[in-house]
C-alpha positions as CSV (number, residue, x, y, z in Angstrom):
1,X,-5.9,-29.9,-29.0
2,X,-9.0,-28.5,-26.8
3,X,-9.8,-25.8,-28.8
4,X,-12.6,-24.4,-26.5
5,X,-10.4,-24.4,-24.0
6,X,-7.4,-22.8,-25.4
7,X,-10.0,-20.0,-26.8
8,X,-10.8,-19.8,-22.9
9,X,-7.5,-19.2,-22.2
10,X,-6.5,-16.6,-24.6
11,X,-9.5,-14.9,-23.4
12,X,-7.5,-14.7,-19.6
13,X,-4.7,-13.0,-20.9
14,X,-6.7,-10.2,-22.5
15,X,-6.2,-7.2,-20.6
16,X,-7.6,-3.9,-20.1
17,X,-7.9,-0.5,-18.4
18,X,-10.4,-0.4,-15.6
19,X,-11.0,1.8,-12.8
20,X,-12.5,-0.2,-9.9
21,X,-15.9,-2.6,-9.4
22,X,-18.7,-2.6,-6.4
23,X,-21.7,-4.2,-5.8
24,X,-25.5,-2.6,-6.9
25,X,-28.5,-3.4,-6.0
26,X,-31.8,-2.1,-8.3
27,X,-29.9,0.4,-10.4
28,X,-27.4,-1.4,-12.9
29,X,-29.5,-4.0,-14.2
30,X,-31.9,-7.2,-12.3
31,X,-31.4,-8.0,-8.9
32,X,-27.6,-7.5,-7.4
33,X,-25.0,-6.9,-9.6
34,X,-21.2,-7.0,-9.7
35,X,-20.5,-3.7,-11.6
36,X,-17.1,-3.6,-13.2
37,X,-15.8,0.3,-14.1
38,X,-13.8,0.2,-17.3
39,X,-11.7,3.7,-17.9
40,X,-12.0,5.6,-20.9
41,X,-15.3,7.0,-22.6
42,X,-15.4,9.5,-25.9
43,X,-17.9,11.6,-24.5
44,X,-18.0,15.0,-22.1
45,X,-21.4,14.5,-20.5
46,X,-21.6,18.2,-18.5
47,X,-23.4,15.9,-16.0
48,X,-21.2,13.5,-15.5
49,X,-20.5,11.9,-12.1
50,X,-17.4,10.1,-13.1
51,X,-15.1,11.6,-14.2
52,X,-12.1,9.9,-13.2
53,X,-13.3,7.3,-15.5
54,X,-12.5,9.4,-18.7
55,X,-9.3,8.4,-19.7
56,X,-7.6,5.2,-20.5
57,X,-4.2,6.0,-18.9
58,X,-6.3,6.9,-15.0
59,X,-6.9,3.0,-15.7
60,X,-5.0,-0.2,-14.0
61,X,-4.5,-2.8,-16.3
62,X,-6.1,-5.8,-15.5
63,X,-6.7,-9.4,-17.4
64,X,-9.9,-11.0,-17.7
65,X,-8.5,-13.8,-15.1
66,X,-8.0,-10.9,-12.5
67,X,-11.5,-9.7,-13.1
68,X,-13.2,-13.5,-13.2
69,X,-11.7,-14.1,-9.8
70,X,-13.3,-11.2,-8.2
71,X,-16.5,-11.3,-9.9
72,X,-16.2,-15.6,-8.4
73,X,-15.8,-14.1,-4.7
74,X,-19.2,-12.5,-5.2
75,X,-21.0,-15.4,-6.7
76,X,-23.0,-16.6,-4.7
77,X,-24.4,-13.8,-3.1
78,X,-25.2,-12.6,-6.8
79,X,-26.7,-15.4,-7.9
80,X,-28.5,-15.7,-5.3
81,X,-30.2,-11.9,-5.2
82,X,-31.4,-12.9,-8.5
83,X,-28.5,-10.8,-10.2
84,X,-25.6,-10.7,-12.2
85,X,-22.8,-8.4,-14.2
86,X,-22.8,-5.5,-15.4
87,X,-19.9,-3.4,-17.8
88,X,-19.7,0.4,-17.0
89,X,-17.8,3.1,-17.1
90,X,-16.2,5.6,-18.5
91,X,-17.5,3.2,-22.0
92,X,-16.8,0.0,-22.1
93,X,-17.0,-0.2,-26.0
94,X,-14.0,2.2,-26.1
95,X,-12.3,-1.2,-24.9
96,X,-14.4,-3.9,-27.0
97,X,-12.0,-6.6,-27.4
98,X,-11.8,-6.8,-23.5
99,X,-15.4,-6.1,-22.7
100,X,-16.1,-9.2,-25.1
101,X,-14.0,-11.1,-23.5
102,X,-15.7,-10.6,-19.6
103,X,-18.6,-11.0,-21.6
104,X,-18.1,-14.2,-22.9
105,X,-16.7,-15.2,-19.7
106,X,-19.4,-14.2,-17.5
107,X,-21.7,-16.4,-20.1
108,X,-19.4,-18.8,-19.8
109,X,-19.9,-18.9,-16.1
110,X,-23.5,-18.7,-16.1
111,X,-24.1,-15.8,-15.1
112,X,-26.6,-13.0,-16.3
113,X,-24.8,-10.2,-18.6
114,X,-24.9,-6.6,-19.0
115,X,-23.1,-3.4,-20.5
116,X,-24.1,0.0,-19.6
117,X,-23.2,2.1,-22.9
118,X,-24.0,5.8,-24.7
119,X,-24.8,3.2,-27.7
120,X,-22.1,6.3,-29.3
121,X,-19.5,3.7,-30.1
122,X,-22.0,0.6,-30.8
123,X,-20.4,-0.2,-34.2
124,X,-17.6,-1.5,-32.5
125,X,-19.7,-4.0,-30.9
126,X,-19.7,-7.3,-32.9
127,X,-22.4,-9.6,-33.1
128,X,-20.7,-12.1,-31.1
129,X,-20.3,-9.4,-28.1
130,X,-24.1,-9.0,-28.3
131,X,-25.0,-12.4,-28.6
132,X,-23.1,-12.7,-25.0
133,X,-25.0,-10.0,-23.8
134,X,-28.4,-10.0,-22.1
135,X,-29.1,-7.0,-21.6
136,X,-28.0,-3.4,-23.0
137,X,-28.4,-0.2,-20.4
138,X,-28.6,2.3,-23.1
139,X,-28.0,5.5,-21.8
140,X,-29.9,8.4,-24.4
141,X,-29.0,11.9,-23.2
142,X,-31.0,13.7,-24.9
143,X,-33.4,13.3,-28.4
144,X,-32.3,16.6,-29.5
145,X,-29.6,17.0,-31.6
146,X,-28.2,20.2,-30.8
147,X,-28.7,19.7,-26.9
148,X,-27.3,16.6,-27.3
149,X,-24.2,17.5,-29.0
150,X,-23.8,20.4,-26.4
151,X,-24.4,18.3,-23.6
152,X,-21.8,15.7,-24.3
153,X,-19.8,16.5,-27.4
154,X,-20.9,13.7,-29.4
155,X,-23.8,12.9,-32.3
156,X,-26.7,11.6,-31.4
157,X,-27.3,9.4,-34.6
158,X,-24.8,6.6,-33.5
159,X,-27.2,5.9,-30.7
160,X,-29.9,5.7,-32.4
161,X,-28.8,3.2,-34.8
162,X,-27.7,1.1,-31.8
163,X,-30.9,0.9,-30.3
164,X,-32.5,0.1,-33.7
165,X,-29.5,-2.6,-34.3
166,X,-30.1,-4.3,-30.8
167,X,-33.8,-4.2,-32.0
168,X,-33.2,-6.4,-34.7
169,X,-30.8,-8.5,-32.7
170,X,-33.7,-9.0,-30.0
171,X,-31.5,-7.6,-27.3
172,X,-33.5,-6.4,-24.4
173,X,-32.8,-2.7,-23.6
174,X,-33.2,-1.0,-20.5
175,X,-33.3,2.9,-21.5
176,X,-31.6,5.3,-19.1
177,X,-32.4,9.4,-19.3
178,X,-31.1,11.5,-16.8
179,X,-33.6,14.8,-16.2
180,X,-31.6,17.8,-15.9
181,X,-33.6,20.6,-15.6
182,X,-33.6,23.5,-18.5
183,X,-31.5,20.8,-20.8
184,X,-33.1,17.6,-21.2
185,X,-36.7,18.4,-20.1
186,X,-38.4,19.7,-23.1
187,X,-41.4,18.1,-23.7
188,X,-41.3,17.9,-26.7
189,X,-37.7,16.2,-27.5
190,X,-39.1,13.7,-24.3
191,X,-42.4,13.1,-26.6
192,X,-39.7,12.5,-29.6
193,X,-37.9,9.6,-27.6
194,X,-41.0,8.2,-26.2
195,X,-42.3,7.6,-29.9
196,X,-39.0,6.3,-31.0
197,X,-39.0,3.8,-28.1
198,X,-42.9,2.8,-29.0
199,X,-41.7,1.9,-32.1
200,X,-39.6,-0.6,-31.0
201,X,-40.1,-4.4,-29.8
202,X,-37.0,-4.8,-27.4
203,X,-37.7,-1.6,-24.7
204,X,-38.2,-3.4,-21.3
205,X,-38.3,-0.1,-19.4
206,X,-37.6,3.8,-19.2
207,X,-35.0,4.6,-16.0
208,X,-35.8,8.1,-15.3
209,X,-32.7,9.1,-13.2
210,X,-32.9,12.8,-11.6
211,X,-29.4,14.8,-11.9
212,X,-28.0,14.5,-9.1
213,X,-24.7,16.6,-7.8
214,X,-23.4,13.8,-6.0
215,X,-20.0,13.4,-8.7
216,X,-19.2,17.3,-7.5
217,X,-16.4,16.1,-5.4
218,X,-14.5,14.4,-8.3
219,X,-14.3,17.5,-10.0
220,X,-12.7,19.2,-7.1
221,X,-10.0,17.0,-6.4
222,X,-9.2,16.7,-9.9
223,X,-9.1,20.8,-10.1
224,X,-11.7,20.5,-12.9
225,X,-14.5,22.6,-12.9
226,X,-18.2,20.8,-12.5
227,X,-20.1,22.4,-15.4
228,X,-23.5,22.0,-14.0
229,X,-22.5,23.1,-10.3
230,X,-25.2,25.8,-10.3
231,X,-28.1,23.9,-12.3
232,X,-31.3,23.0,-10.1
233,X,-31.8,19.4,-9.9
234,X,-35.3,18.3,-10.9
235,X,-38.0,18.2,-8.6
236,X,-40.7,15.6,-8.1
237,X,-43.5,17.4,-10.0
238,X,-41.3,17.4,-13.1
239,X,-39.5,13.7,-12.9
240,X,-43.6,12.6,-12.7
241,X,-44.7,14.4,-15.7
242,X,-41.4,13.2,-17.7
243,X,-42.1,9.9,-16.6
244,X,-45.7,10.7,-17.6
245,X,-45.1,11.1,-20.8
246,X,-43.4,8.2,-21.6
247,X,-46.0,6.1,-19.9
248,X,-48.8,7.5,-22.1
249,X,-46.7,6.1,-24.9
250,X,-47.3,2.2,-23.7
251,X,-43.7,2.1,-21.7
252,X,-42.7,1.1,-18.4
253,X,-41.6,3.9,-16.9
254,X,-39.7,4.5,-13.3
């Protein structure tokens, strides 16, 4: 019996609720990426610009097989633009048997791995998940924990033992913060996260990502209202001085 190969096989047949993939350049990880959208995250971000990825049952189910041959179509143009895969959503460790298994696949394959997560549900991610993962976008909405649990409707400790877990894993993070202006610009919770990110060894850079109204149309269609219709988005003075302050703290910072 080829037990490698049977194990490759089971890992086909899993399936699981996704909501669409797309190609990315510069924003989802190194070079060009195949970005697959799982359905389903825990979380209410009042920014959110997906959300027709909240829950499972908006999904189609999908197997890993189904996946692996679209991801193959794009190979070589992936590979070649120095890129790879990346997990999204929605959150794809709401789904971690069948993240772990595109994972594992995509290793499998060769090619470079990601997953884009809130970190909020990183105790479902096994070791083994991890260890097929090379690199983490962790997404930290805010390092206040009363905005934070206002702005999404989750605890903010769960990420922060994430980020401290892939540090002792020597998984390489790529830290995402989306500036919303008069909720996650305080300089002094940004100070707070740039100190906790100093302190760690596995921070490759600090993704300032402006709010942007750009998911606004979602809403609509889905007769949902946008919560942050009327909020400002940031302008360039204050992305610099955001970005600022995490540079003075020793991290890359764009």
């Amino acid at each position: 019996m080829n037990t490698a190969t049977d194990r490759t096989t089971g890992l086909g047949r899993a399936t699981g609720r996704i909501h669409s993939w797309d190609l990315s350049t510069g924003v989802d990880g190194p070079g060009t990426r195949f970005v697959l959208f799982v359905n389903g995250c825990p979380l209410r971000c009042l920014y959110c610009a997906n959300p027709d990825t909240w829950h499972l049952r908006d999904g189609r189910e999908a197997t890993v097989d189904e996946v692996m041959a679209e991801i193959e179509k794009f190979r070589p143009f992936v590979t070649t633009a120095g890129g790879g895969v990346t997990i999204t959503g929605g959150e794809p460790l709401l789904q971690p048997a069948f993240t772990a298994a595109v994972l594992r696949r995509c290793k499998e394959a060769g090619l470079h791995t990601a997953l884009d997560t809130s970190g909020f549900l990183g105790a479902r991610a096994t070791d083994e998940l991890l260890t097929d993962t090379d690199l983490v976008l962790l997404d930290i909405k805010s390092f206040d924990v009363g905005t934070y649990r206002k702005l999404t409707g989750g605890d903010l400790g769960p990420t922060l033992s994430f980020a401290t877990r892939l540090d002792r894993l020597g998984v390489p993070m790529w830290i995402r913060y989306v500036l919303v202006p008069g909720w996650t610009d305080d300089p002094r919770a940004v100070e707070g996260l740039a100190r906790f990110l100093s302190g760690l060894g596995n921070v490759q850079r600090v993704d300032v990502l402006p709010f942007h109204k750009l998911g606004a149309g979602k809403y609509e269609a889905l007769g949902i209202p946008f919560p942050l219709r009327d909020n400002p988005v940031p302008d360039a003075a204050l992305v610099d001085r955001v970005r600022g302050q995490f540079r003075e703290h020793g991290l890359a910072a764009y």
